[in-house]
C-alpha positions in Angstrom: 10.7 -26.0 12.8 10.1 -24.6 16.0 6.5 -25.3 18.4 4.6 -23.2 20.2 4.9 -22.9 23.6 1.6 -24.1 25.3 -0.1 -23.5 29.1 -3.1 -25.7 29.5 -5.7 -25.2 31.9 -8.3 -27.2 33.0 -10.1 -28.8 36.7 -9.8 -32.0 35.7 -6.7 -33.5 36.7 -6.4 -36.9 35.0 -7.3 -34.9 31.2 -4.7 -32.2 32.4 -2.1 -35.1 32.4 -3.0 -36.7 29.8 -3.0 -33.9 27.0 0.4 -32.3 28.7 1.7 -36.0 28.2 0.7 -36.4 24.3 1.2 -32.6 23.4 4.6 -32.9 25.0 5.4 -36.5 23.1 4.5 -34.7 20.0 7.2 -31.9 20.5 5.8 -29.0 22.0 6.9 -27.4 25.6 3.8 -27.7 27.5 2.5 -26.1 31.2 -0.5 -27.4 32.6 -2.5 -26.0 35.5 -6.1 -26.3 37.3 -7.9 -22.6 37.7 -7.6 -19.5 36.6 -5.6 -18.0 39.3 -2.6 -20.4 38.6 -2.7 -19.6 35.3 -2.9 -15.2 35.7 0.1 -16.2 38.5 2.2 -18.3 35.7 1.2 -15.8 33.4 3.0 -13.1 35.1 6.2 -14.5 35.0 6.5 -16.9 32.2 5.4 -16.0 28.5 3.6 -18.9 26.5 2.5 -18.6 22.8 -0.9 -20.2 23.1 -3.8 -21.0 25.9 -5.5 -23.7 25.8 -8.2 -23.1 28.7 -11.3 -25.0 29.7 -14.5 -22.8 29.8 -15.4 -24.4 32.8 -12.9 -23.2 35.9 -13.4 -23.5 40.0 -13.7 -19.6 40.7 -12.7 -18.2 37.8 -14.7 -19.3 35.2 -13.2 -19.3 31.4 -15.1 -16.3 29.9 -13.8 -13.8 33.0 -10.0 -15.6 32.6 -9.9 -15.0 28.9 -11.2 -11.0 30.2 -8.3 -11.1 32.8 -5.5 -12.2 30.0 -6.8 -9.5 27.7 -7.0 -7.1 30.3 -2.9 -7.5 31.0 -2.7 -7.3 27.0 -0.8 -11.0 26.9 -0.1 -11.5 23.1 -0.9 -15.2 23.5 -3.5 -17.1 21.3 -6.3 -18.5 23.2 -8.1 -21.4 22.2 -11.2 -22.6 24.6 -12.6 -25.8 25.2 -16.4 -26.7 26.2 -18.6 -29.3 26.8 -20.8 -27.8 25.1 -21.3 -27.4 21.1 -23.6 -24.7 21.3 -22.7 -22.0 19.2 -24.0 -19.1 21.7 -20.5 -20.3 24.3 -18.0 -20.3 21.4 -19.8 -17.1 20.2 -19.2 -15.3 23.9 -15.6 -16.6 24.5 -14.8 -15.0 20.9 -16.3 -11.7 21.7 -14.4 -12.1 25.1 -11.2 -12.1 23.1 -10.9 -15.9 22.3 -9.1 -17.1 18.7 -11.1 -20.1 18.6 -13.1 -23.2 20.2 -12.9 -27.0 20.4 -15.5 -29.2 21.8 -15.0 -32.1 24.3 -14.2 -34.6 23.8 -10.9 -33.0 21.8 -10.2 -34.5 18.3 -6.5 -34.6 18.6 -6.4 -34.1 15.0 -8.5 -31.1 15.3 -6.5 -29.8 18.1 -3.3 -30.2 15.8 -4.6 -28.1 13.2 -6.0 -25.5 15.4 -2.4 -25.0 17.0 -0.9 -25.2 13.7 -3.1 -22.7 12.2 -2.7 -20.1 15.4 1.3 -20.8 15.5 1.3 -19.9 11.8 -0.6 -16.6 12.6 1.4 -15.9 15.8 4.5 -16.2 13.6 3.4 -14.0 11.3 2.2 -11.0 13.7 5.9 -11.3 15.2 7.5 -11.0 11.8 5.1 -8.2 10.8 6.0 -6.0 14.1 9.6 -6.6 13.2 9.2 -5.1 9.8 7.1 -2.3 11.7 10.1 -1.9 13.5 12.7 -1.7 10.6 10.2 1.1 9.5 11.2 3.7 12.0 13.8 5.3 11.0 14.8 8.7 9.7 13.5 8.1 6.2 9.4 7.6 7.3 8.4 10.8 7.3 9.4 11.2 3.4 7.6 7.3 3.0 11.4 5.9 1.8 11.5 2.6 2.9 14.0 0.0 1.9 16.5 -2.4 3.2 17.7 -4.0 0.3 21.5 -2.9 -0.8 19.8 -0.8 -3.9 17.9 1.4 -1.2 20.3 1.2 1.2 23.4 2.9 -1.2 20.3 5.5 -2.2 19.8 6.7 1.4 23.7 6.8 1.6 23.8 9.1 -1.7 21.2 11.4 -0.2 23.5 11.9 2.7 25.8 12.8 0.8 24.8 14.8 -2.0 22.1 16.7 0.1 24.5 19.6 1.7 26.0 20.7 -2.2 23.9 22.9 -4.6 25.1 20.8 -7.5 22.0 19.6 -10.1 20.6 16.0 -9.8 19.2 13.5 -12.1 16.5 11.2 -10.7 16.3 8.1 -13.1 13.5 5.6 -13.1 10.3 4.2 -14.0 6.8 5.6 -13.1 5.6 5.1 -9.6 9.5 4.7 -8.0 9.0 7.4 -5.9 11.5 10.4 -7.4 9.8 13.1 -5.9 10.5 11.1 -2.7 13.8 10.9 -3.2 13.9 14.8 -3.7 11.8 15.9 -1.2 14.6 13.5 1.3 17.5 15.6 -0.8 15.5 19.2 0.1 14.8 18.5 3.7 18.7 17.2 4.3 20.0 20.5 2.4 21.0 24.1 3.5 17.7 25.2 1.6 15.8 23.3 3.8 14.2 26.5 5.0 13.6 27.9 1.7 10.6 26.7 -1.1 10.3 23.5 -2.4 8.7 23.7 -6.0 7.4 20.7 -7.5 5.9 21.1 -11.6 5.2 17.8 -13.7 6.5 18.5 -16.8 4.5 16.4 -18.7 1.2 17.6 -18.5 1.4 20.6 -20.1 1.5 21.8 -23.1 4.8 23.8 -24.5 3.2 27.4 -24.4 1.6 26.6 -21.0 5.0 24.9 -19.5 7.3 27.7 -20.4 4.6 29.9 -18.7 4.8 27.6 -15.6 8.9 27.6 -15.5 9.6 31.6 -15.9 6.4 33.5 -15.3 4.6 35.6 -18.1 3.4 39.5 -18.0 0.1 40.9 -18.1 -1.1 40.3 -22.0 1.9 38.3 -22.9 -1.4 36.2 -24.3 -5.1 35.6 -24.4 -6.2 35.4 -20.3 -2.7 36.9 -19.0 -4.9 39.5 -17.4 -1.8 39.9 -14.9 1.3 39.3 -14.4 2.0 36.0 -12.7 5.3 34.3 -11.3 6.9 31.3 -12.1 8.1 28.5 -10.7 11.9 29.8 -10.7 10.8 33.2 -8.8 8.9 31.0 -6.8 11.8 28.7 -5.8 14.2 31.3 -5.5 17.2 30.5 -2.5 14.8 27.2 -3.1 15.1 24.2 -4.6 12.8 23.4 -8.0 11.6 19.7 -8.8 10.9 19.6 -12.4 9.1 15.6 -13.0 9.5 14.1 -16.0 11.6 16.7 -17.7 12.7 14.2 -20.3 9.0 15.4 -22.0 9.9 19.2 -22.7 10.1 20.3 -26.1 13.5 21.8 -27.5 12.1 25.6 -27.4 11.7 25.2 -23.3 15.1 22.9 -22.8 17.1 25.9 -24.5 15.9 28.4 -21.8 15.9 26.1 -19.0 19.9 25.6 -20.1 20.1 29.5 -19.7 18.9 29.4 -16.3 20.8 26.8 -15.2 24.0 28.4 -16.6 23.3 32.1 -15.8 20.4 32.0 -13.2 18.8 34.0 -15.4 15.7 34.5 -17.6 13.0 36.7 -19.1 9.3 36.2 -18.0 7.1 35.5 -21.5 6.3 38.6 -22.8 8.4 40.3 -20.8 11.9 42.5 -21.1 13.4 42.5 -17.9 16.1 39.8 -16.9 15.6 38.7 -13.9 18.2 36.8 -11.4 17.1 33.8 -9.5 19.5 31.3 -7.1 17.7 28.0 -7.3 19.1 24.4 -6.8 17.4 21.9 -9.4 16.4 18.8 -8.9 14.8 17.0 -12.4 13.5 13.5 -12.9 12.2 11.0 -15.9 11.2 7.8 -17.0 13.0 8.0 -20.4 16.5 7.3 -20.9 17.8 10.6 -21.6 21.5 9.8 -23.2 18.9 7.4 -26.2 16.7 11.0 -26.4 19.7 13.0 -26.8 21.3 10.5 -29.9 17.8 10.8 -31.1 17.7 14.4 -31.3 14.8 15.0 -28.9 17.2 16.0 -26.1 20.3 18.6 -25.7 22.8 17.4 -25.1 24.5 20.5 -23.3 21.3 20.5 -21.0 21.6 16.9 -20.1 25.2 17.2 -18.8 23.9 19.9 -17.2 20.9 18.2 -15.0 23.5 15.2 -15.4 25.8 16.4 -12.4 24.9 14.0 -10.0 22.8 11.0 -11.1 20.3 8.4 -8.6 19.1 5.5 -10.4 16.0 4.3 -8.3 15.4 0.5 -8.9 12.1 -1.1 -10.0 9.8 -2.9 -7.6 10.7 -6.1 -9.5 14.5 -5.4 -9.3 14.2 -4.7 -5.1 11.2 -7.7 -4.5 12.9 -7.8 -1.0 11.3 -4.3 0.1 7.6 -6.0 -0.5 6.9 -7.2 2.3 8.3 -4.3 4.2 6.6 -1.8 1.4 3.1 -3.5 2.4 3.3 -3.6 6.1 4.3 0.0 5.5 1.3 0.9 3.8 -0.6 -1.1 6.3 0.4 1.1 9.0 -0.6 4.4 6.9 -4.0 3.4 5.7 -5.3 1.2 8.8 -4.3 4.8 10.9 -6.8 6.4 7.9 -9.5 4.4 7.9 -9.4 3.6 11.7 -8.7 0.0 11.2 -7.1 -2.6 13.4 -4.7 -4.8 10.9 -1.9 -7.4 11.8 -1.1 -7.3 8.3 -1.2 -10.2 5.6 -2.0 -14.2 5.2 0.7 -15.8 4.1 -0.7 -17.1 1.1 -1.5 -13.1 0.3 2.0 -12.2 1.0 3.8 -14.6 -1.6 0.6 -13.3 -4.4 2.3 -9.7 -3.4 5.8 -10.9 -3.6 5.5 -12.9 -7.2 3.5 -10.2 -8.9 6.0 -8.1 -11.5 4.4 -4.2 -10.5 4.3 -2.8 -13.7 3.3 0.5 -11.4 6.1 0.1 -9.2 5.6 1.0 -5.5 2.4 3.2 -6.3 0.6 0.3 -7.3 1.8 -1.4 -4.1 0.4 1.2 -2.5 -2.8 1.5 -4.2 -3.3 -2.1 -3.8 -2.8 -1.7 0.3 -5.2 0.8 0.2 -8.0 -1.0 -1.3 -7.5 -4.3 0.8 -7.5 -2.1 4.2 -10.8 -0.9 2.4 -12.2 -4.1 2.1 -10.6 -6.1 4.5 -13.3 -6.5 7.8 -11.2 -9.2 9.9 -7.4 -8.2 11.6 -5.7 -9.8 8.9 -5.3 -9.2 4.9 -5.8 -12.0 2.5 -6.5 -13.0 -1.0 -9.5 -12.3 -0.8 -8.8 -8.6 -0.6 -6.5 -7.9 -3.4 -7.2 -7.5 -7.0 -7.7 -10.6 -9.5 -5.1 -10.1 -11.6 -2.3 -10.0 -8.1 -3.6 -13.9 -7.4 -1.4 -16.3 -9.2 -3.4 -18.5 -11.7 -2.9 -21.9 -10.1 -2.5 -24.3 -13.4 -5.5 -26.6 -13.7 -3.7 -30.4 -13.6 -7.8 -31.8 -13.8 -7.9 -31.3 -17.4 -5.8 -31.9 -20.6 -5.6 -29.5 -23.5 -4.2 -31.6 -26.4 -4.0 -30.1 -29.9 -5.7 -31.8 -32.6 -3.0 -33.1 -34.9 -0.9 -34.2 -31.7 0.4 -37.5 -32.5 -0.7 -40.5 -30.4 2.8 -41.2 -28.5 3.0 -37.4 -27.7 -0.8 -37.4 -26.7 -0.4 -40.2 -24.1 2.9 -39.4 -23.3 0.4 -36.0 -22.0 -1.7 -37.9 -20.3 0.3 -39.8 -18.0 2.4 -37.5 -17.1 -0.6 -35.1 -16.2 -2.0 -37.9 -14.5 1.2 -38.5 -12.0 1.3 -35.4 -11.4 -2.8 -35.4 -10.0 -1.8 -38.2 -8.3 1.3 -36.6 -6.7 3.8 -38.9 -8.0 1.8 -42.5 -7.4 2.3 -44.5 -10.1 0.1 -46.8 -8.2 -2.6 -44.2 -7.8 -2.3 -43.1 -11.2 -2.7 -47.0 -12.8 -5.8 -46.7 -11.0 -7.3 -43.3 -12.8 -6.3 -44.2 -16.2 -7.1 -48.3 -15.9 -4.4 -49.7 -16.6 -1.0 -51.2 -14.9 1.4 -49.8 -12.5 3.9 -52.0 -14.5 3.2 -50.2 -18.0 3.8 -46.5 -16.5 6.7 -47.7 -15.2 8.1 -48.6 -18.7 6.9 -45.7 -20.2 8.3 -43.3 -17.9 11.5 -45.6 -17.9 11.5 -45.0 -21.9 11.2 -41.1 -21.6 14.1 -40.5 -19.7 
């Protein structure tokens, strides 16, 4: 594992040495210097990871070198060192733009964990802007973001299917993103200056639907005070988004199979047949070709909307894309709320990763949202996400043992619970349960 590269700075020559000679023995690439100015001159042409700088400094004191670094926007961690434990000097070297404080003399052990702990966030900031990076590309505006091979053979279909007029299927679960991926197939098309028309099929009812596809005239029914268009006449030379179209009802799918075979259709209530040139785009949760043997689908309209067909993957079936999902959403909802973000812990990253997303990226997204919400520090942790994201770490303190367990099965239990407290120890674990190293060793030798 790589080390940080260090620049030490401090007036006292012999404890300059000395820490450059024991941080160096313990693997890490070390400068040291004696003021301020040597280290803004050093600074200037050789880039170092983390400062370690004394607070007090011959002409340039520690608080106005820390304000210097800053000032030049050096992405280095800077850790101070005083001789004095008052709370007010680590308070004004923080403000100044400090990571954190050690007092003299320096606890090596201290020191170790302090590096450790800034290395581990230094890493992290550096992986985060190179996921920022991945993000720009052409698919950012639309919120597509992906570079697993699922995603990747998506944005490739896009390219390719965008210029035709032929009807697409968008297949997957809630909270994928299909209106995503057909807003991306819109903007890339030769409609791309005509409507785009979006209607969730699901919400509404059949009368109210089939009033929403083709229009209705004035007192086609109670409160048609007027005639009104629908969403075809709206889209026309367009392109029509019908969500979740797996949820019409057979009345609707037999005039939406007219449309889509003649491009034509009468208003409710109405006589005249109107013409309309629209490209459709439909998408559902349900697998269609199970509705259709079911009876709850046509099957003429299906190969109909069943020209070309995009399968969007589950989070769960692209967990690669979290992490570069996440730090998306970072961007977006840190710009909202005005917040400065680095982006996550590592410990809330992996709770992010190993969750299953039930709700799929909109979850993610909803999730980000509320941390950046709650989150008053430049980094997201577990803190900030919801219970049920955390991982339940399993409780190796105590032993559930059913009554009617036998007694060979119940200590059996028992000791092994107990070596794993105790890491592995036989030794240690003799010593919690009182009795010899010797007899866990035969035990354990008899269960394998």
């Amino acid at each position: 594992m790589t080390k940080p590269r260090l620049l030490l700075i401090d007036d006292d020559k012999n404890a300059l040495n000395g820490l450059v000679k024991i941080l160096t023995h313990d693997g890490y690439s070390v400068s040291g210097v004696l003021s301020g100015y040597e280290a803004l001159n050093l600074l200037s042409r050789k880039n170092f990871d983390i400062i370690i700088t004394d607070m007090k400094l011959p002409g340039m004191g520690g608080l106005s070198l820390i304000h210097e670094i800053r000032k030049k926007e050096v992405s280095a961690a800077i850790v101070v060192i005083t001789a004095y434990s008052s709370v007010k000097t680590a308070v004004e070297a923080i403000k100044c733009g400090a990571d954190d404080y050690l007092t003299k003399p320096i606890n090596l052990e201290e020191l170790h964990v302090v590096l450790e702990k800034l290395w581990e966030r230094q890493q992290l900031i550096a992986q985060n802007h190179i996921l920022r990076e991945k993000l720009k590309d052409k698919y950012k505006s639309f919120e597509l973001v992906g570079s697993t091979l699922q995603m990747q053979q998506i944005f490739h279909m896009i390219e390719d299917v965008a210029p035709s007029t032929a009807s697409i299927l968008i297949l997957g679960e809630t909270g994928t993103g299909k209106e995503l991926i057909a807003n991306a197939i819109y903007s890339r098309s030769e409609r791309a200056s005509m409507p785009f028309v979006a209607l969730h099929c699901a919400a509404l009812s059949e009368g109210v639907l089939e009033s929403e596809l083709f229009g209705h005239e004035k007192g086609a029914f109670t409160g048609a005070v007027q005639s009104r268009k629908g969403r075809f006449e709206m889209a026309d030379g367009g392109t029509l988004f019908l969500d979740e179209v797996g949820e019409m009802s057979l009345k609707v799918q037999v005039k939406l199979l007219r449309v889509l075979e003649k491009g034509e259709f009468e208003r409710v209530g109405g006589e005249k047949t109107l013409k309309v040139d629209v490209r459709l785009i439909a998408a559902t949760n349900r697998d269609l070709e199970k509705e259709v043997s079911e009876g709850r689908f046509r099957e003429d309209l299906f190969y109909r909307l069943n020209v070309i067909t995009i399968h969007l993957p589950s989070l769960r079936e692209r967990r690669d894309d979290i992490p570069i999902l996440s730090n998306f959403f970072v961007i977006k909802y840190a710009k909202k709320y005005k917040k400065e973000i680095d982006g996550f812990a590592p410990e809330a990253m992996e709770a992010l990763c190993a969750y299953h997303w039930p709700g799929n990226v909109r979850e993610l997204e909803n999730v980000v949202e509320r941390a950046i919400v709650l989150c008053k520090k430049n980094m997201i942790s577990v803190d900030h996400l919801p219970k049920n994201i955390i991982p339940v770490k399993e409780d190796v303190s105590t032993i559930k043992i059913p009554l009617g367990t036998s007694l060979k099965e119940a200590e059996k239990e028992i000791i092994q619970k107990t070596l794993q407290m105790a890491q592995g120890s036989k030794r240690e674990a003799a010593k919690i349960l009182g009795i010899s190293s010797r007899k866990i060793e035969y035990k354990v030798k008899e269960w394998s």
